[in-house]
Each structure stands twice: as structure tokens, then as C-alpha cells.
Kinemage of the C-alpha trace (Angstrom):
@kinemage 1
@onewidth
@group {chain A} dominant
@subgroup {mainchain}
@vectorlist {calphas} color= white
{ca unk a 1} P -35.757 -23.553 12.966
{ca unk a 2} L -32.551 -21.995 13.871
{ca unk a 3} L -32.427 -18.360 16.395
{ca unk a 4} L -29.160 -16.476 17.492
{ca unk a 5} L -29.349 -13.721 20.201
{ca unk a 6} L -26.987 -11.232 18.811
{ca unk a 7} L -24.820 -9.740 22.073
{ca unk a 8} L -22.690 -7.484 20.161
{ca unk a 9} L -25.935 -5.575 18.808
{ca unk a 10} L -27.795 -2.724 21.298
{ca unk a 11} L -30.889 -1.576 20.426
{ca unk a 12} L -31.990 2.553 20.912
{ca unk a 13} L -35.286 4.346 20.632
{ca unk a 14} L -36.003 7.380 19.020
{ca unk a 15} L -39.925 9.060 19.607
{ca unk a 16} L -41.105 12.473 19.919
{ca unk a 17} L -42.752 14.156 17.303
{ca unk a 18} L -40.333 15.192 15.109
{ca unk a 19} L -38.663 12.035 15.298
{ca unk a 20} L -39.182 10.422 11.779
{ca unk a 21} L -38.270 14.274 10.002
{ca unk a 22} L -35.606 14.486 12.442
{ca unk a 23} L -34.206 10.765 11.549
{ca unk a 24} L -34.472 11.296 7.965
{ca unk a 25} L -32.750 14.277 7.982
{ca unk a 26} L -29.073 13.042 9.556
{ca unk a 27} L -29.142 9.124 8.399
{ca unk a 28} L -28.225 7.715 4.918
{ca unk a 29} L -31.471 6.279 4.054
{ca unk a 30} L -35.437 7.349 3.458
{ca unk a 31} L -37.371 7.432 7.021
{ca unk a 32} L -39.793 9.293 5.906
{ca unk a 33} L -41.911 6.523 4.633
{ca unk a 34} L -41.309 4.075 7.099
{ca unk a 35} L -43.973 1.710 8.055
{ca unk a 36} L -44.106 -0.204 11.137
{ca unk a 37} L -42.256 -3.448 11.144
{ca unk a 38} L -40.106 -2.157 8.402
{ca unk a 39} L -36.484 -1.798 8.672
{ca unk a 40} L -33.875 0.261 6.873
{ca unk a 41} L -30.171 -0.138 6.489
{ca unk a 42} L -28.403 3.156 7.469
{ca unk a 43} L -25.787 4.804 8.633
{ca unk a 44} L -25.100 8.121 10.749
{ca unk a 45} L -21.514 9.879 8.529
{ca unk a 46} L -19.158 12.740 9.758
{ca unk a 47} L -19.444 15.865 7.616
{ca unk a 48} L -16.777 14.168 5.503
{ca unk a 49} L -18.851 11.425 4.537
{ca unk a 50} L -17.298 8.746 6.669
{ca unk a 51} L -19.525 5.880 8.470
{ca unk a 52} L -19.425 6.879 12.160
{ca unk a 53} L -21.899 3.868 12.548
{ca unk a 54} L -23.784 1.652 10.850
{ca unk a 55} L -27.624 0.003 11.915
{ca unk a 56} L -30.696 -0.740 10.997
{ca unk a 57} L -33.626 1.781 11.511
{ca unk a 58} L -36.946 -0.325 12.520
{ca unk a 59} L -40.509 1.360 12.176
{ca unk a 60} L -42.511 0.623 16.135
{ca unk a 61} L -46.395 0.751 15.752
{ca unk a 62} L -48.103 2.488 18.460
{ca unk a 63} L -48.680 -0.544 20.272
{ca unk a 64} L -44.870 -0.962 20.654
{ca unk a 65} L -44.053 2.607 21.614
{ca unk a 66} L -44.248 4.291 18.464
{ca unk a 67} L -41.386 6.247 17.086
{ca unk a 68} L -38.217 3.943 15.796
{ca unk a 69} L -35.505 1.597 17.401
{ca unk a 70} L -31.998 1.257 16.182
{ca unk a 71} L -30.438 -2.246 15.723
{ca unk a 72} L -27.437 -1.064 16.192
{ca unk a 73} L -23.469 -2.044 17.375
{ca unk a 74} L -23.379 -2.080 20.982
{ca unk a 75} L -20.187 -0.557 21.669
{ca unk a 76} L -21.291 2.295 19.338
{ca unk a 77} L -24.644 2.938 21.330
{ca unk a 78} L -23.482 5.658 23.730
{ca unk a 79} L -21.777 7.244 20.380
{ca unk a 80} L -24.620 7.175 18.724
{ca unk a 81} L -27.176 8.331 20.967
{ca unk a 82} L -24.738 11.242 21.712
{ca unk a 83} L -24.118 12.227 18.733
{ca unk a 84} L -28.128 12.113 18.009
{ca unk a 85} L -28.550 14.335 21.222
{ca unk a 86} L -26.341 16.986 19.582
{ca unk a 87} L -27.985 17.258 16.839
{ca unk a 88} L -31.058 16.881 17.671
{ca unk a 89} L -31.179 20.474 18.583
{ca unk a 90} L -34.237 22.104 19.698
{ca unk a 91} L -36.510 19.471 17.736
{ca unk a 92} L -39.185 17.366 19.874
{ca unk a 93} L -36.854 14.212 19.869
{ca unk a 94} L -36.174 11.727 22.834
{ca unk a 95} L -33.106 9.446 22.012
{ca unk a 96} L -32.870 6.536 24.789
{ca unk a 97} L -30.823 3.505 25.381
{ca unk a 98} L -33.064 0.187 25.521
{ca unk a 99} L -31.072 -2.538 27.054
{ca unk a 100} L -34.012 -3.788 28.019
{ca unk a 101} L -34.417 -5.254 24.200
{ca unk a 102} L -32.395 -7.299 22.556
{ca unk a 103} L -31.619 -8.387 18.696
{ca unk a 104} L -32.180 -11.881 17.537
{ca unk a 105} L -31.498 -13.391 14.244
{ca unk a 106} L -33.895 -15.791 12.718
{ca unk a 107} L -30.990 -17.992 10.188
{ca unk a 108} L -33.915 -20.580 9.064
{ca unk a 109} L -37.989 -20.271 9.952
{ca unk a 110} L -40.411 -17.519 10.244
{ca unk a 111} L -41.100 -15.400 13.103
{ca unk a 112} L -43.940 -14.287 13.968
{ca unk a 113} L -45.026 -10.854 15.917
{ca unk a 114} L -45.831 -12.729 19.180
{ca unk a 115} L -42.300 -12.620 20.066
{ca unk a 116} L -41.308 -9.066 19.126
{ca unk a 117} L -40.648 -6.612 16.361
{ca unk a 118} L -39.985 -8.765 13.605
{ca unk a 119} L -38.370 -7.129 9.864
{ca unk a 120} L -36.772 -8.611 7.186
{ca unk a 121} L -32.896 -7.917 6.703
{ca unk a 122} L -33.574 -5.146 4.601
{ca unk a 123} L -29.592 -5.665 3.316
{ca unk a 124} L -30.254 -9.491 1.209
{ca unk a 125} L -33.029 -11.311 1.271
{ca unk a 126} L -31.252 -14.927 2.361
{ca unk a 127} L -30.537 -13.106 5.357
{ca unk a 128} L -33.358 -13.733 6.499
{ca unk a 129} L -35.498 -11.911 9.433
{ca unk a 130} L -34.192 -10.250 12.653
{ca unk a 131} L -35.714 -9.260 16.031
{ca unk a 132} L -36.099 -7.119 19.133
{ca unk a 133} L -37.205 -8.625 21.758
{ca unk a 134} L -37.408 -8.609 25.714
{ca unk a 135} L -33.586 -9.554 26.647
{ca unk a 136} L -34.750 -11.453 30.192
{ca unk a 137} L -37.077 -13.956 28.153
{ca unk a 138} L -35.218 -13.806 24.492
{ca unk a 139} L -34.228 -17.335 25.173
{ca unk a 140} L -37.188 -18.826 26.735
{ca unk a 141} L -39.495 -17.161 24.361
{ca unk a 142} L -37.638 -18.310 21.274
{ca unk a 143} L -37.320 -21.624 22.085
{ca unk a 144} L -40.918 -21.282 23.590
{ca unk a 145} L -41.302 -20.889 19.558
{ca unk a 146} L -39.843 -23.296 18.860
{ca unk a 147} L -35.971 -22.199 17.485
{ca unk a 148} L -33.372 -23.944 18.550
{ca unk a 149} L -30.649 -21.663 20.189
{ca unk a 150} L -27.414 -21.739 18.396
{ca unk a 151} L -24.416 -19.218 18.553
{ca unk a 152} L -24.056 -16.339 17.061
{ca unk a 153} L -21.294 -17.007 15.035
{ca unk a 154} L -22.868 -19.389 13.243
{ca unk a 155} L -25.615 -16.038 12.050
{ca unk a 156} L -21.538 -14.597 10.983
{ca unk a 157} L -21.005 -17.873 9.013
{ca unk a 158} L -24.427 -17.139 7.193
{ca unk a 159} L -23.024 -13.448 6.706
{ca unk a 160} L -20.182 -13.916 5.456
{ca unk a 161} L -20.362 -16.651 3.040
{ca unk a 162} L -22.707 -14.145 1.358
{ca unk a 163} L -20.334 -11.607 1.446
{ca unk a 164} L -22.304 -8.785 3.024
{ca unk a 165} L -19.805 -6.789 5.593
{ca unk a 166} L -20.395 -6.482 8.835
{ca unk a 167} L -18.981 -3.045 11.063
{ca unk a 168} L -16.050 -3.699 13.008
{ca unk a 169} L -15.088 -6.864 11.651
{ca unk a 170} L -14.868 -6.073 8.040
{ca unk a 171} L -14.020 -2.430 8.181
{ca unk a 172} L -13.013 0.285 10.051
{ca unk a 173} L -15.988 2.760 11.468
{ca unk a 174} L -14.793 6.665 10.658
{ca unk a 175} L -12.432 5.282 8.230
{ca unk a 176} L -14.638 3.911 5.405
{ca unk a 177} L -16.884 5.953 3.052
{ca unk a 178} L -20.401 4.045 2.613
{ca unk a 179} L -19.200 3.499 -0.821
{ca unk a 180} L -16.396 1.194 0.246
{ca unk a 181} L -18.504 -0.606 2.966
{ca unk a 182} L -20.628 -1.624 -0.043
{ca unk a 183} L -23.663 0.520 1.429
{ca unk a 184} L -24.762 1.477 -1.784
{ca unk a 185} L -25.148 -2.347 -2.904
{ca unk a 186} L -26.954 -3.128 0.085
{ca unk a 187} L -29.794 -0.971 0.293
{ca unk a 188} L -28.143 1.393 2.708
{ca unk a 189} L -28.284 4.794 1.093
{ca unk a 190} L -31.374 6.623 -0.635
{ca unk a 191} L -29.757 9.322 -3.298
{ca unk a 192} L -33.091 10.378 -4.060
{ca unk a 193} L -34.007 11.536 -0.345
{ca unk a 194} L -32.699 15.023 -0.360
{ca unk a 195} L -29.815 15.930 2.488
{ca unk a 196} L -28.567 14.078 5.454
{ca unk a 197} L -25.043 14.607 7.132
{ca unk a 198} L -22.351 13.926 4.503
{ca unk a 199} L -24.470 14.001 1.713
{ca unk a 200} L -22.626 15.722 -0.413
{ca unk a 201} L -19.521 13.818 -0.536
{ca unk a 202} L -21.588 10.450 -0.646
{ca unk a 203} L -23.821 11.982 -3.715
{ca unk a 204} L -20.289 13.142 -5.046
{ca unk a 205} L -18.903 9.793 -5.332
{ca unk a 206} L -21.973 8.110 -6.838
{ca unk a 207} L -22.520 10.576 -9.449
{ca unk a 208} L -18.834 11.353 -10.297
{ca unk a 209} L -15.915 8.949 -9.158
{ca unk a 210} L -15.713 5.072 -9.443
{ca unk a 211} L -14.722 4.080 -6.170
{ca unk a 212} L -11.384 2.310 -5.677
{ca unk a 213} L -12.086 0.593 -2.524
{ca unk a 214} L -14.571 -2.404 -1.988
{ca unk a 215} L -15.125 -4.954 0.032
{ca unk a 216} L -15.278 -8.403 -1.912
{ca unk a 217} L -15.117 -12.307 -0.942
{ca unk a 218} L -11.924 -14.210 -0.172
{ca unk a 219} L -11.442 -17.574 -0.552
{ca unk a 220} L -8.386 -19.146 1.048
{ca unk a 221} L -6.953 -22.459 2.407
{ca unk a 222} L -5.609 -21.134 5.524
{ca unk a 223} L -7.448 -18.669 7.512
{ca unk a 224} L -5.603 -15.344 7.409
{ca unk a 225} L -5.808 -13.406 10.587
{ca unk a 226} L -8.430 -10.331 10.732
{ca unk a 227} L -6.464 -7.205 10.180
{ca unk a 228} L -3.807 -7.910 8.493
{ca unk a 229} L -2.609 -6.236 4.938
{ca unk a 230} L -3.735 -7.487 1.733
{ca unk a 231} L -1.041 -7.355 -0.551
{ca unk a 232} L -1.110 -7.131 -4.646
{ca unk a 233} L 1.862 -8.338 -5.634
{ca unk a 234} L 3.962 -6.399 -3.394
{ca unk a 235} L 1.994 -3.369 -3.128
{ca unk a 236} L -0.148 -2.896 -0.547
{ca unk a 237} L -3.948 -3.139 -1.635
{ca unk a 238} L -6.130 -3.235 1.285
{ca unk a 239} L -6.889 -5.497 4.538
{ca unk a 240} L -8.694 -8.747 5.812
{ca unk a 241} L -12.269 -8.822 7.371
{ca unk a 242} L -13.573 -11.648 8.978
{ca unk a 243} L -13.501 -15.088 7.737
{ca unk a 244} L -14.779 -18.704 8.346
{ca unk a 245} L -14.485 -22.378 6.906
{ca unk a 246} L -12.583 -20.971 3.826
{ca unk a 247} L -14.488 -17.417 2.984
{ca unk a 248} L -13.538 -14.432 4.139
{ca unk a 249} L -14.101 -10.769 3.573
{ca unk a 250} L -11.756 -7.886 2.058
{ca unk a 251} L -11.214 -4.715 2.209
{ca unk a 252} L -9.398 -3.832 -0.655
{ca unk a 253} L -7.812 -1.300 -4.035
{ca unk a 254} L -9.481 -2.548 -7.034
{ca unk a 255} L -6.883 -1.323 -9.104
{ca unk a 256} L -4.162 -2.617 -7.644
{ca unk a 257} L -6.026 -5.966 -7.708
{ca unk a 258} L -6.445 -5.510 -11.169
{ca unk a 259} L -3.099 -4.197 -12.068
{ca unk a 260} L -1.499 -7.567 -9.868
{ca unk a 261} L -3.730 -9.590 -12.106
{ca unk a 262} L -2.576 -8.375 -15.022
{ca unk a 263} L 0.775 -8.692 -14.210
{ca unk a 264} L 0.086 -12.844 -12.950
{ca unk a 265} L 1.238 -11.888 -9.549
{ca unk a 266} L -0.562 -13.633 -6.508
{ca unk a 267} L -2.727 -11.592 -3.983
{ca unk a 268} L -1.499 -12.635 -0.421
{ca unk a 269} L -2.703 -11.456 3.439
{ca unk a 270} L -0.019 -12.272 5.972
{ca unk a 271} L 1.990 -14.088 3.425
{ca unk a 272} L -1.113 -16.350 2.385
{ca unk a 273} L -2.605 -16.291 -0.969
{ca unk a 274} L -6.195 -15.543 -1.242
{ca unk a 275} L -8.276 -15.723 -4.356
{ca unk a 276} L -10.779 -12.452 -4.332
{ca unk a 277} L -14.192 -12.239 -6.102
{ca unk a 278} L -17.251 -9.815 -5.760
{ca unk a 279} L -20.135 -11.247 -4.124
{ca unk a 280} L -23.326 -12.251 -6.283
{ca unk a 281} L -25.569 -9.468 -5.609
{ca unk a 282} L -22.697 -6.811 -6.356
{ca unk a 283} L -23.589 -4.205 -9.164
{ca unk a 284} L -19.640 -2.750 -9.335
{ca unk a 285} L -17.357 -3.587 -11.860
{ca unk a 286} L -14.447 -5.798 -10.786
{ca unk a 287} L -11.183 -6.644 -11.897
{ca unk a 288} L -11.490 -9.269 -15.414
{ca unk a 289} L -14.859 -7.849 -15.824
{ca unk a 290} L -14.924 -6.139 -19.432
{ca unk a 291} L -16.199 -2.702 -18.134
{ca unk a 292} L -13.425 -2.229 -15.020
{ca unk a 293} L -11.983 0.626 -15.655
{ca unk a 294} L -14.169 2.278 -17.716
């Protein structure tokens, strides 16, 4: 059985008792019927509809605190819990900062509840579980378990060769609409729920557009540097995400990829060609596919 301790993730606790109406009403996704030891992918948008951050919203039982933790991007935390403060208004909310906890991810094996919080990836099932834990004894206490410790990249590896993005890596936050982060493939966004910050522009673009941006799976033989421009021919078309062992991630125009496609010309980043493909679990229609464009 295989653990990573994920440093780059920060975990924050909302309680008070109008914490889960309060939660549901700003974040993408349904808290409202959140169970203990159940976690939902979300995200907190601008007005516009852009992903100011992206996390996962964990039910605590009463035994743990009560009320719900974010696993969420550490250099975001402050952000976050700031921009919860402010809207939390005059509503019976606490927001705190638990670096006290930290996020593990279980890549093979089961947890179990001794350890911590335990909740399935809520975003693909071969992801497998995740946890929050005590920081001080995350180590000892996993490999008290019975996990063997390995690095966190190698949880990325597992990511990535199953193309789900990651924030930060794979796209810009404040820059992307959940749409083109792939939110709406992964579980991320409830249209059914009623309002939330941004609503309308995310309920806009399920209901009415086809959204030209997406990020899909890159194969390559060299390793293109995160960041740089994706290129469709010789138009621009979009931007690299992280990569390893020969995968990678996209960010990229659909139609141009189509259009280059069409036309025989090669899809490059930095000057290397890439192949590009949507990942397995992906619902949207992609360039070749009989219905893209339709």
C-alpha cells in the first residue's frame, strides 16, 4: 500500500450554524446534502464565472468537529478564507485555517477512519481515497498503517496519466471558466442546486454555448515545458499543463485543433509535436468525433 502527504494542499474549516446553507450558497456544488465522510469537488468563482479556487468540500461528523474542511491549494488558503469572511456576512459562520491537518493521498490500499477523515476522490474513482490527518504524526501514523511513504509526485503521475487537471499546474486560477477546467466532467458543479456565485454565466454556458476550451491528454516524446503555447498549425490554440513519462495535460481551442487537423498540420508546444486526445471519462465532443461541431 502506497500513501503521499500532499504539501501543496491546506486544509480550512468551516462550522457555525449556518455553515452548510452558507457553503452551498457561494460554491459550485450541492452541500446541502452532505454526509459526513463525504467529499465534494467545488470551486469558489468571481461574479464572472471564473475559478478563483478549486477544492474539495469534506462532510466532519460531530466527533471530528462538525461543520466541513476544505482540501484545498495551500497558497490559495488565505484567499479563500478571505474571500469566505466577506461573504459570509452576518451569517453564524466561523472560517479558520487548520494547519494543524494535513492531506494525504491513498494511490493503492484502503484507509481506514483510525487515521483521519477518510473520502473517496469524489472527481474519478481510480483516484482513489484521500485524507486529513494530524500533520505532526501523518507519517508515523501512515506507515504505522502500514503505507509505504512515497512522493507526491508520484500521486501527480497517477493524476495525470488519467487526465484529470489539477489547479495551478494545468490551468490558470481566475482565468479559466469551470467549463474549461473540465469541472463539469468531474463532478464539480451541481446545475440542479439553485444559485451560487457565478451561476449564471456557468448555467449559461451549459445550457447554451459549446465550450471552445478544454483541457485534454498529450502524448509526446519529449517533455514540453509547463507553460508554454500550444500551437495548431501556426495559430495559437492553447497552453501546456503538467506532464510526466510521456503524458501530459492541455489547455487548449478545440476548433483550432480541429481546423489544424483538417488541414494535416501538426500540433506543436515549444516547437515539439504533441498528439492530443480527450481523456476516457470525458462526455465532450472532440475533434474527429462525428458530432464536433454540432
Amino acid at each position: 500500500m502506497r500513501a503521499a502527504i500532499l504539501n501543496e494542499r491546506a486544509v480550512l474549516r468551516i462550522t457555525g450554524n449556518d455553515a452548510r446553507q452558507f457553503l452551498d450558497n457561494v460554491i459550485t456544488n450541492d452541500v446541502d446534502s452532505l454526509k459526513p465522510d463525504e467529499a465534494r469537488f467545488a470551486a469558489l468563482l468571481t461574479p464572472q464565472g471564473k475559478v478563483i479556487a478549486d477544492f474539495f468540500a469534506v462532510g466532519a461528523a460531530e466527533e471530528d468537529g462538525g461543520g466541513f474542511l476544505l482540501d484545498a491549494p495551500a497558497g490559495l488558503s488565505d484567499d479563500i478564507a478571505k474571500k469566505l469572511n466577506f461573504y459570509k456576512l452576518r451569517a453564524a459562520v466561523t472560517v479558520e485555517l487548520r494547519p494543524d491537518l494535513a492531506v494525504a493521498a491513498i494511490l493503492d490500499g484502503k484507509a481506514t477512519a483510525e487515521l483521519g477523515i477518510v473520502y473517496d476522490d469524489p472527481r474519478h474513482s481510480d483516484l482513489g481515497q484521500r485524507i486529513i490527518l494530524p500533520a505532526a504524526e501523518a507519517k508515523s501514523d501512515l506507515e504505522g498503517a502500514g503505507f509505504q511513504i512515497v512522493k507526491g509526485s508520484d500521486y501527480h503521475e497517477k493524476r495525470i496519466t488519467l487526465g484529470v487537471p489539477d489547479g495551478g499546474k494545468d490551468f490558470v486560477y481566475s482565468e479559466v471558466f469551470p467549463h474549461e477546467a473540465d469541472m463539469d466532467q468531474l463532478n464539480g458543479i451541481d446545475f440542479k442546486k439553485g444559485c451560487f456565485i457565478g451561476q449564471e454565466v456557468v448555467s449559461r454556458m451549459e445550457r447554451k454555448t459549446t465550450p471552445r476550451k478544454r483541457i485534454v491528454q498529450a502524448t509526446f516524446e519529449t517533455a514540453p515545458y509547463p507553460g508554454v503555447d500550444v500551437k495548431a498549425g501556426e495559430k495559437p490554440a492553447g497552453h501546456m499543463g503538467s506532464g510526466v513519462n510521456g503524458k501530459g495535460l492541455a489547455l487548449v481551442r478545440l476548433d483550432r485543433i480541429n481546423d489544424a487537423l483538417a488541414k494535416g498540420e501538426k500540433i506543436t508546444a515549444g516547437g515539439i509535436e504533441i498528439s492530443l486526445k480527450k481523456p476516457a471519462w470525458a462526455r465532450f465532443a472532440f475533434p474527429g468525433e462525428p458530432d464536433f461541431g454540432a
